[in-house]
Structures are given as structure tokens and as C-alpha cells.
matplotlib code that plots the C-alpha trace (Angstrom):
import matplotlib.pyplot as plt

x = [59.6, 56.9, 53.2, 51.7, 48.5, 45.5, 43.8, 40.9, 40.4, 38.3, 39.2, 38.1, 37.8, 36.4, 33.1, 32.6, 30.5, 32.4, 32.6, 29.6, 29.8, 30.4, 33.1, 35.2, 35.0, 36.1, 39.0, 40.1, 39.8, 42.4, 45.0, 44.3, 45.6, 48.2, 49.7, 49.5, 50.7, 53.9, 55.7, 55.4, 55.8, 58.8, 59.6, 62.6, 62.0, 62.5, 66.0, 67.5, 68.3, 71.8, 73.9, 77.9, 79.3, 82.5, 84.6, 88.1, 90.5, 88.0, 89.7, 89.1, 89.6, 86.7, 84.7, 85.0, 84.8, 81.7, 79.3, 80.8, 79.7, 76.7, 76.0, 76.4, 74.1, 71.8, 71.5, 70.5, 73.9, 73.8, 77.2, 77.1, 79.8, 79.7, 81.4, 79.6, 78.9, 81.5, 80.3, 84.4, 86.9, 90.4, 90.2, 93.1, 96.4, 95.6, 92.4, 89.9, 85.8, 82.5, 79.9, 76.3, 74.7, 75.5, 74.7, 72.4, 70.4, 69.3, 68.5, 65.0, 65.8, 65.0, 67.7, 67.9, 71.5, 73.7, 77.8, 80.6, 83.8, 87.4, 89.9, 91.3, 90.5, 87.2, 85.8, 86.3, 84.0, 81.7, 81.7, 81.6, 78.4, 75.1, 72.8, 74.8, 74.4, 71.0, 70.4, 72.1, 70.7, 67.1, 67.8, 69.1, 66.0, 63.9, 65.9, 67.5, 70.9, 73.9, 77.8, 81.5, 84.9, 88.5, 88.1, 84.7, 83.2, 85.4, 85.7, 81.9, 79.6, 80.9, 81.1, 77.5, 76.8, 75.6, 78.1, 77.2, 76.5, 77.1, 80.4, 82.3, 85.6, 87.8, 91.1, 93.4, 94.6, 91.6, 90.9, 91.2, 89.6, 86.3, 84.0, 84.0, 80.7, 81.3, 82.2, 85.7, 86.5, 88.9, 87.2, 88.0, 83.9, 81.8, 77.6, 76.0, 72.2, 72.0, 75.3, 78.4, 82.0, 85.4, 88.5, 90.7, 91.2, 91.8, 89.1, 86.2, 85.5, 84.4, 82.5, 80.5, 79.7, 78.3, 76.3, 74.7, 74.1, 72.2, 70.0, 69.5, 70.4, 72.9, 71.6, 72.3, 76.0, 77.4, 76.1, 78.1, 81.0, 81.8, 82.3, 84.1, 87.4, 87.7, 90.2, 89.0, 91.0, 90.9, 94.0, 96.1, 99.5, 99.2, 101.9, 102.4, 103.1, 106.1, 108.1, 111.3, 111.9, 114.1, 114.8, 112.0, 114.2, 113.9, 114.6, 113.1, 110.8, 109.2, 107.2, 103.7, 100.8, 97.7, 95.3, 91.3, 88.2, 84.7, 83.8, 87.0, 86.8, 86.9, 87.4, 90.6, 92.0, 91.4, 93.1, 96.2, 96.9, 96.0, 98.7, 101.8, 101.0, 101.2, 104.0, 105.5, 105.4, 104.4, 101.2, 100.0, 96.5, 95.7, 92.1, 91.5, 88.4, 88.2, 87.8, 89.3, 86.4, 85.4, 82.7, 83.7, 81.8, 79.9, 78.7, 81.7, 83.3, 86.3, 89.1, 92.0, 95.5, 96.2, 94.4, 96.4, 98.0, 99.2, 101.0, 102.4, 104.8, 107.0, 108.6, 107.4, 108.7, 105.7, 102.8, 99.2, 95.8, 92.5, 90.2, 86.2, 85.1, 84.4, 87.9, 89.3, 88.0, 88.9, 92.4, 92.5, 91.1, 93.5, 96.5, 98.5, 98.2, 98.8, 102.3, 103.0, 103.1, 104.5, 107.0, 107.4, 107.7, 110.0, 112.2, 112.1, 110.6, 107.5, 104.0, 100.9, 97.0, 94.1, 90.7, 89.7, 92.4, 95.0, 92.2, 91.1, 93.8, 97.0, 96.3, 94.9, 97.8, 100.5, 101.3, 101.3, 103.2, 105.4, 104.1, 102.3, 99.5, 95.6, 92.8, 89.1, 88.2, 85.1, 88.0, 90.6, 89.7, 90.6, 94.6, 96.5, 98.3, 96.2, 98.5, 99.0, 96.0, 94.4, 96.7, 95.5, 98.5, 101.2, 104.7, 106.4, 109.6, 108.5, 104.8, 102.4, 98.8, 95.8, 92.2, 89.5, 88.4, 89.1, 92.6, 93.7, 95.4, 97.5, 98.1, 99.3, 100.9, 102.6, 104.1, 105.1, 106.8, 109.0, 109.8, 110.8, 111.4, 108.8, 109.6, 107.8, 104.9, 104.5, 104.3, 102.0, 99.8, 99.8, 98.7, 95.8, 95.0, 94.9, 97.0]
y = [92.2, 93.2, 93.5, 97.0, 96.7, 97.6, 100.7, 102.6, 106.0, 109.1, 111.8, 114.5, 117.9, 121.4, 120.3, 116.8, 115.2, 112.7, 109.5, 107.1, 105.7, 102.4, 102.9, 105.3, 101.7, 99.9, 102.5, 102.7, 98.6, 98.4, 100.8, 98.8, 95.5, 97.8, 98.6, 95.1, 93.2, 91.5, 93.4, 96.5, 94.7, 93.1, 91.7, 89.5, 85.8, 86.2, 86.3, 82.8, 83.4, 82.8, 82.4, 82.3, 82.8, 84.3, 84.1, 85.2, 82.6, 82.3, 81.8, 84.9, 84.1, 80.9, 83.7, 86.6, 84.5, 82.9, 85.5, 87.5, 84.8, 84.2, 87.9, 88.1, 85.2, 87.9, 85.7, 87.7, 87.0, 87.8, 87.6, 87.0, 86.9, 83.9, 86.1, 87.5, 90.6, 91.6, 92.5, 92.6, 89.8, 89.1, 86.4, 84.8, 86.5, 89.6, 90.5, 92.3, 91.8, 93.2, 90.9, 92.5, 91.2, 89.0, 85.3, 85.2, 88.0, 85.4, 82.5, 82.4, 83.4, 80.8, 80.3, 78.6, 77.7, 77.5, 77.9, 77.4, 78.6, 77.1, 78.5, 77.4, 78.6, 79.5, 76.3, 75.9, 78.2, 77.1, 74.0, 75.0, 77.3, 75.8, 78.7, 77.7, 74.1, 73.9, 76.6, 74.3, 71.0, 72.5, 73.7, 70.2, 68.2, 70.7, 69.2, 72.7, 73.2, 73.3, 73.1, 73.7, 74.1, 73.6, 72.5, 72.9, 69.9, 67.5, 70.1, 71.2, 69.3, 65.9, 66.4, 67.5, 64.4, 66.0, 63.8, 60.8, 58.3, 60.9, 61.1, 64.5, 65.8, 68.9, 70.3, 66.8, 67.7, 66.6, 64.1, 61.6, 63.7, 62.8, 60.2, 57.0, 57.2, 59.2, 58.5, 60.8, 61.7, 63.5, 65.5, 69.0, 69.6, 67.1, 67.2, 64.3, 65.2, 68.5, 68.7, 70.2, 70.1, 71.5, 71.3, 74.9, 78.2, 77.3, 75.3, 77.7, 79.7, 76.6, 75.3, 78.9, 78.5, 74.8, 76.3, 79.1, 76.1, 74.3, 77.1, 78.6, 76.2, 75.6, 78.4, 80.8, 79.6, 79.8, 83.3, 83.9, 82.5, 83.7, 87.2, 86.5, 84.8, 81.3, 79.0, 76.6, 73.6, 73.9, 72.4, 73.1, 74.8, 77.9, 80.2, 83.9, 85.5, 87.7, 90.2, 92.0, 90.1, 91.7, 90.3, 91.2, 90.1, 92.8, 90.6, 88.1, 91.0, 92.9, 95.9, 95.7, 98.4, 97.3, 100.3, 99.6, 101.4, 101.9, 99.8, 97.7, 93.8, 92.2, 88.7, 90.5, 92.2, 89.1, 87.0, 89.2, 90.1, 86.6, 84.7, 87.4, 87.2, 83.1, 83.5, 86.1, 89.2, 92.4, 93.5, 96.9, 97.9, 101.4, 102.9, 105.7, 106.7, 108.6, 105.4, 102.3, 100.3, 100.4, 98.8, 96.4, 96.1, 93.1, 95.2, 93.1, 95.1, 94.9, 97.3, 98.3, 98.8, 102.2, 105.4, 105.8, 109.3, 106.9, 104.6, 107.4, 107.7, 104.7, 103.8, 99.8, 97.6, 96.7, 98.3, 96.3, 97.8, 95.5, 96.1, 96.4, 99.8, 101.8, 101.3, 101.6, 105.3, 106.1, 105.2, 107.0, 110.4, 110.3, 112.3, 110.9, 107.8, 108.2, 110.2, 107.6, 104.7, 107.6, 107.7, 104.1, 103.5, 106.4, 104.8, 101.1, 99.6, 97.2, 97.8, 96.3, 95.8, 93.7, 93.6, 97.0, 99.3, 98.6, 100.2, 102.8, 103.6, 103.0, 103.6, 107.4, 108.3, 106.9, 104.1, 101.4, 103.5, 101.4, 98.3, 95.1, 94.3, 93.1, 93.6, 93.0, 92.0, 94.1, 96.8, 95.9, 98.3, 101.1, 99.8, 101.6, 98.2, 95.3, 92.7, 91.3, 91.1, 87.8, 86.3, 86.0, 87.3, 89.5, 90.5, 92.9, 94.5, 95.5, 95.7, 93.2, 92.8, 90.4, 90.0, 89.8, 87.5, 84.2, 85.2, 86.7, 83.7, 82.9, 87.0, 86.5, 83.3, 85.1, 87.8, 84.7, 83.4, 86.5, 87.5, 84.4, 82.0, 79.0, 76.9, 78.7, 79.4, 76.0, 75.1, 77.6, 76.1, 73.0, 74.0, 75.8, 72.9, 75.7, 72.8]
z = [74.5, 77.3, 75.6, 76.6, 78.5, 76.3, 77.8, 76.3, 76.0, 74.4, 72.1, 74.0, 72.9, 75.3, 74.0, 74.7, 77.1, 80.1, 78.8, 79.8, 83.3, 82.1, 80.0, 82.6, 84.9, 82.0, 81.6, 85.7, 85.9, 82.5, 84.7, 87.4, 85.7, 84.3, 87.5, 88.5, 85.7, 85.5, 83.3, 85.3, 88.7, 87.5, 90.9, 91.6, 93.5, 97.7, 98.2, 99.6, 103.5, 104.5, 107.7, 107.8, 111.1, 111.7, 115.3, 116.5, 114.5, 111.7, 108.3, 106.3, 103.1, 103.5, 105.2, 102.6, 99.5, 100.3, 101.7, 98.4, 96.4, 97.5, 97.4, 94.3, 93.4, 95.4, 98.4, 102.0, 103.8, 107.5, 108.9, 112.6, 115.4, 117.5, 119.9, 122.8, 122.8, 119.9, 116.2, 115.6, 115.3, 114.7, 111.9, 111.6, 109.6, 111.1, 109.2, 111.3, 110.2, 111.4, 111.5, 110.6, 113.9, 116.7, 116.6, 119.6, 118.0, 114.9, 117.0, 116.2, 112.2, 109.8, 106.8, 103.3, 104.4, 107.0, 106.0, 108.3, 107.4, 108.7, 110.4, 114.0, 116.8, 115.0, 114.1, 117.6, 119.2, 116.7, 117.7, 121.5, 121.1, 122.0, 120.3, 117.2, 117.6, 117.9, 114.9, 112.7, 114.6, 114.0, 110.5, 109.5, 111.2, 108.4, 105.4, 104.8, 103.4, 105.6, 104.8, 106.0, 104.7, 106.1, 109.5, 110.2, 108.9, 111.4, 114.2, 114.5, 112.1, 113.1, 116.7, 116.8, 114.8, 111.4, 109.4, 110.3, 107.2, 104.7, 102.3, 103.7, 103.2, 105.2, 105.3, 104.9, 108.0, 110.0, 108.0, 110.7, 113.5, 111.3, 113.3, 112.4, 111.3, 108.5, 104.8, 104.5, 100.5, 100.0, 96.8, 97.0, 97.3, 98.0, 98.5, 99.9, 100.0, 102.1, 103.2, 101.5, 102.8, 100.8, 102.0, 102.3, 101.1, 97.8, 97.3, 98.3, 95.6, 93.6, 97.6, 97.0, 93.5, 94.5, 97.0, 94.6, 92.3, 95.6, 96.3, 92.7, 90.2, 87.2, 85.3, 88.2, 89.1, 85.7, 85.7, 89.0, 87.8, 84.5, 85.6, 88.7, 85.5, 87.7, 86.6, 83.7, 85.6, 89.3, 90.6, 88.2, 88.7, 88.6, 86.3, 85.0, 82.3, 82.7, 80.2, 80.8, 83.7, 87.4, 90.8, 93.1, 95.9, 98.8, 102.1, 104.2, 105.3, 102.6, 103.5, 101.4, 101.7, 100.6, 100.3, 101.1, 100.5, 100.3, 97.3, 97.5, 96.1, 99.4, 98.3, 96.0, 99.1, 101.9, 99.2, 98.9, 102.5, 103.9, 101.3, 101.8, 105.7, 105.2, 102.9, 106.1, 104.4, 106.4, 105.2, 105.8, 105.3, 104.8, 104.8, 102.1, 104.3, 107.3, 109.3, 109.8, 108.7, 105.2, 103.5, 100.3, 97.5, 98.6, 101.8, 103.8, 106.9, 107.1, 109.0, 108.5, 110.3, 109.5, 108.0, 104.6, 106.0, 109.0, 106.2, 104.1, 107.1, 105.6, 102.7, 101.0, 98.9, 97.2, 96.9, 95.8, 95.0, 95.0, 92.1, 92.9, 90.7, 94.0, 95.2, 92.2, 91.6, 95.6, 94.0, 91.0, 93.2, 96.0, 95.4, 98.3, 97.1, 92.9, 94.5, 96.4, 93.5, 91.0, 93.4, 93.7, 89.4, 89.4, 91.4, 89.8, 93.2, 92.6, 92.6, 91.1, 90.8, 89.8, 88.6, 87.7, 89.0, 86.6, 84.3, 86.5, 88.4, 86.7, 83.3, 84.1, 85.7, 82.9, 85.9, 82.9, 80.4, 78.3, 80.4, 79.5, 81.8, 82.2, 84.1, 84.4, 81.2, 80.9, 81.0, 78.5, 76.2, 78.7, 78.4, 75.7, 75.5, 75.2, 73.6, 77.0, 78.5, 77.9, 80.1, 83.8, 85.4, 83.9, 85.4, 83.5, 85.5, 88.4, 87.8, 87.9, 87.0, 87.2, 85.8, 88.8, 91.7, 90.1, 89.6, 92.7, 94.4, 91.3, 91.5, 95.5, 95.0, 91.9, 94.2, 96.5, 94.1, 92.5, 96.5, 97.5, 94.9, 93.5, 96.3, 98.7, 96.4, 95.7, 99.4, 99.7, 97.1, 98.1, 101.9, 100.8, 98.8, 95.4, 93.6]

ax = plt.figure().add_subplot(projection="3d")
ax.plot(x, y, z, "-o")
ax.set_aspect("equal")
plt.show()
């Protein structure tokens, strides 16, 4: 408990004389201290300084879950486009993101760490840009933190040379474009002094946790983590628990919308729409704003195909809502889109949610009515049914439900596999190096 400041003072009544000169200094110099002291100051450490760019071809699902994470470690993320002259890029899958500035705009910005998401052509033009070699190239000669995922660390960190002698590991499939000179593990992170490398898409939430843990320390990651429900054993298969179970197959081509707004997870929605594009699903991504772009809960930018009006137009088989509490309650107010997924129970067709909209946006509108299903565990006690809800991922008929950022790939790869059989998930898996 915070001490209160001694301060002295006077009982004064209409007839008293002003306290002696001495003693009102004494009395401004103890509210001076006051003022000043710790406890009222209260002032957080300087935020650690971070730079991830992004380009056309960049992977988004390295990109997204990383700034997120660090973000939430409350690390100053500038997201910069190593395009010129575009704040926009086309990420690869189809995802559209807006950097917060242009690379060439921070070239004389000093940062606690540099990250390099994967992703091809992306790592690419990293690799082909001069402003950001020598940012990194300067940034490494001051014994500052730098790292890479997927294809990045063989594509631009070893050609400019910043791998050499070190242990370092990348997406297995450019394993062997690594130079000679460097040390290739194949863990799926690996640090070797200031440098870390990981390996894919499903191997970069536990890459962004390391790289809170580099900058802040244990204490600080474990505190990320936990809320963010990652898997206890990374690698693992992953599985779900379903109830009641149906065929969800609906084609070769399964119309999906994915609704976005203001406040939305972005790591939840990158995560969804990048695996059912991979898994060649057609993803549609409506904005519930007036605008395309929207602005995720982690200050992301991300834009969308359509304005949700624009996607009402069509009929889906499947219909998906990202958690994040902002989107969640843009949800559970829009009428066009509660119809819609009324519409879509009513009629037995699939829909689902994670994080908190299965609490927030469901369960208001009697969407999970005689259903089993989780969510966000800070919200379970919102679900009428809670018998369920421990488990990470929960298919019951044709609704399914997950628990929060750590579980959104087994959620997507869940859907994969209920589409179009466990094969394909599996394959899936296995490519994004998740098992």
C-alpha cells in the first residue's frame, strides 16, 4: 500500500492569525514532494522501440502476431512499408495492411529491436532495400536486438551477412539457401546472442513471446502469455472437442464471411482468413464500419474486401466472427449482421466464434441456445452453459467455438478439418510448421 505524504497544516478558524512564515514554506515544500513523489507520479519505464516491416507478399499472420504481441507487452511498434511511396500492401492470402509510416521516413529512428517477418515476395524486397539494410546493419554494429521468421532469416539476414557464426533456423524450406557460414538448427526458435530466428506461421506466437522475454524479461512474457490461452505443448497435434456431431461438407468452394471491426482481435481474424484461404476456401471480409479499413484492437490496420452491406448481398456457408471486446460489441449491435447468423442457425447452416464473441455476441442473442461452446475464459461465466468450456475448441452441430489468440489456429485448422477432412488439416499443420 502507497505511504501518504506527511503534510502539515493549521486549524484555522475566522480569527486566527496566518501561519508563521516559516512554517507556510515548510507546508508548500511537503506538497511539493507530494506532487513529485513516486507514488503519485506513478510513471511506467520508456516503452522498448520496435520496428517490423511489412511489404507486398509479406506473411500476415508473422506480421500481425508479432507487432500484437509485442504490443501488448507495451512495446512502441512502428509498422513501416518497405514500399515506396505506399502505406498499403497486399500481404500475401489476400490480406490488405496499413503500415503506420513509410520505411524511409524512420531511417534515422533508433529501435530496441528490429523484426522481420516472412513471407515471399516480401522477404524479398527486404532484402533488396538498402535504407533497410543499413538500419538493421547499423542497429546490429550497436549490440541491439534484431530477429526474423519464415524466410527472412536466409533470404535477408544471411545475405546481408548478419548470420554469420551464429546458430539460426527459418522456414525448413530455406534451410539450405542459409550461407555456409552459419550454424542452421532446425529448433522452432532459436536465439543466439542478439539474434532470434523461428521458422513459420505456426511458430511465431511462441518467436513474439521470446522477443518480449529479450526486451522485458521472464516476469513480463509469462504475463503476455497467460492471457493470450497458448498451447501448454507447442507442437502437439492439435484436436477438438465436438458433441452432436454433422457433415460440414459444403463443396470444394465454401463461401465464408468473416466480419471486422474497430476493436476486432487482429491476430484472431489474420489467423482465420489466412488458414481457410491456404486451405482454398473463399474468404470474405466484411467491414462493420463505414470504411474499408478498420482499426483492430492492437491499433493494426487492416482493410477489408467489402463493406458488410456489400456482403449481405450473398448467401455463405459459414459464417466466423473474431473475438477482441470492441468487435465483439460492434457484433452484438449490428442488426444486419445478428439477422444474418439468426438466419443462418435457423436454417442448420454453420457458423461460429472465438474469444469474446461467443460471450458477447452469441449468447445475447440466444445464438448458443441449446449449444455447448467456450470462449475467452475471463468470460465463461457470461455462457448459460458452461460444462463445455474448458476445452479449447468445441464443435457442437454446426456451431463452433474457441477460447482466444492462443487458440485460433487449432480453431481454423478445426474448420479445415470438418470442411475438408483431417487430411488436409494435417497438411496444413505440418506446412505452417503448427505440428
Amino acid at each position: 500500500m502507497a505511504t501518504r505524504p506527511l503534510v502539515f497544516s493549521t486549524l484555522r478558524t475566522p480569527s486566527s492569525p496566518s501561519p508563521p512564515p516559516l512554517l507556510r514554506r515548510l507546508q508548500t515544500l511537503t506538497r511539493a514532494l507530494a506532487s513529485s513523489s513516486p507514488q503519485t507520479m506513478a510513471s511506467s519505464p520508456t516503452p522498448k522501440k520496435v520496428l517490423v516491416p511489412i511489404a507486398n507478399g509479406t506473411e500476415p499472420m508473422e506480421a500481425v502476431i508479432t507487432i500484437d504481441v509485442l504490443r501488448r507487452a507495451g512495446a512502441q511498434v512502428s509498422v513501416a512499408s518497405v514500399e515506396p511511396a505506399a502505406a498499403q500492401v497486399a500481404a500475401s492470402w489476400g490480406v490488405k495492411l496499413v503500415a503506420d509510416a513509410l520505411l524511409d521516413d524512420l531511417a534515422g529512428t533508433d529501435f530496441d529491436l528490429i523484426s522481420l517477418p516472412g513471407g515471399m515476395p516480401g522477404a524479398s524486397t527486404f532484402r533488396d532495400s538498402k535504407v533497410l539494410e543499413n538500419m538493421v546493419k547499423k542497429h546490429v554494429e550497436k549490440g541491439k536486438l534484431y530477429a526474423a521468421v519464415c524466410a527472412a532469416p536466409a533470404v535477408a539476414l544471411g545475405s546481408w551477412g548478419l548470420l554469420n557464426g551464429l546458430k539460426a533456423t527459418c522456414y525448413p524450406s530455406f534451410m539450405d539457401k542459409l550461407p555456409s557460414e552459419v550454424n542452421a538448427v532446425e529448433s522452432r526458435v532459436q536465439i543466439d546472442g542478439k539474434c532470434v530466428t523461428s521458422r513459420r506461421p505456426g511458430t511465431t506466437m511462441e518467436y513474439s513471446v521470446v522477443l518480449v522475454e529479450q526486451l522485458y524479461g521472464k516476469e513480463k512474457s509469462d504475463e503476455v502469455a497467460g492471457p493470450m490461452v497458448m498451447r501448454p505443448q507447442h507442437g502437439a497435434e492439435f484436436s477438438m472437442k465436438e458433441l452432436n456431431s454433422i457433415s460440414w461438407n459444403v463443396g470444394e468452394d465454401p463461401q465464408i464471411l468473416v466480419p471486422i471491426a474497430n476493436g476486432t482481435e487482429e491476430m484472431e481474424a489474420i489467423m482465420i482468413i489466412d488458414i481457410l484461404r491456404r486451405a482454398k476456401a473463399n474468404v470474405v471480409v466484411a467491414s462493420l464500419e463505414a470504411t474499408l479499413e478498420i482499426i483492430a484492437s492492437r491499433n493494426v490496420k487492416m482493410v477489408a474486401d467489402v463493406l458488410l452491406n456489400d456482403a449481405l448481398k450473398q448467401q455463405y456457408d459459414l459464417i466466423l466472427l473474431p473475438g477482441g471486446l470492441g468487435g465483439a460489441q460492434a457484433y452484438a449491435k449490428s442488426d444486419e449482421l445478428i439477422g444474418l447468423i439468426k438466419k443462418q442457425a435457423e436454417a442448420n447452416k454453420l457458423y461460429g466464434a472465438i474469444c469474446a464473441s461467443p460471450a458477447i455476441a452469441l449468447e445475447p442473442h440466444g445464438l448458443l441456445k441449446g449449444k455447448k461452446a467456450t470462449s475467452y475464459p475471463a468470460m465463461w461465466n457470461k455462457l448459460a452453459d458452461q460444462s463445455e468450456c474448458k476445452n479449447r475448441v468445441v464443435v457442437d452441430g454446426n456451431l463452433i467455438t474457441s477460447q482466444g489468440p492462443g487458440t485460433s489456429m487449432e480453431f481454423s485448422l478445426a474448420i479445415v478439418e470438418k470442411l475438408f477432412g483431417r487430411e488436409r488439416a494435417l497438411e496444413l499443420a505440418k506446412t505452417m510448421v503448427f505440428v
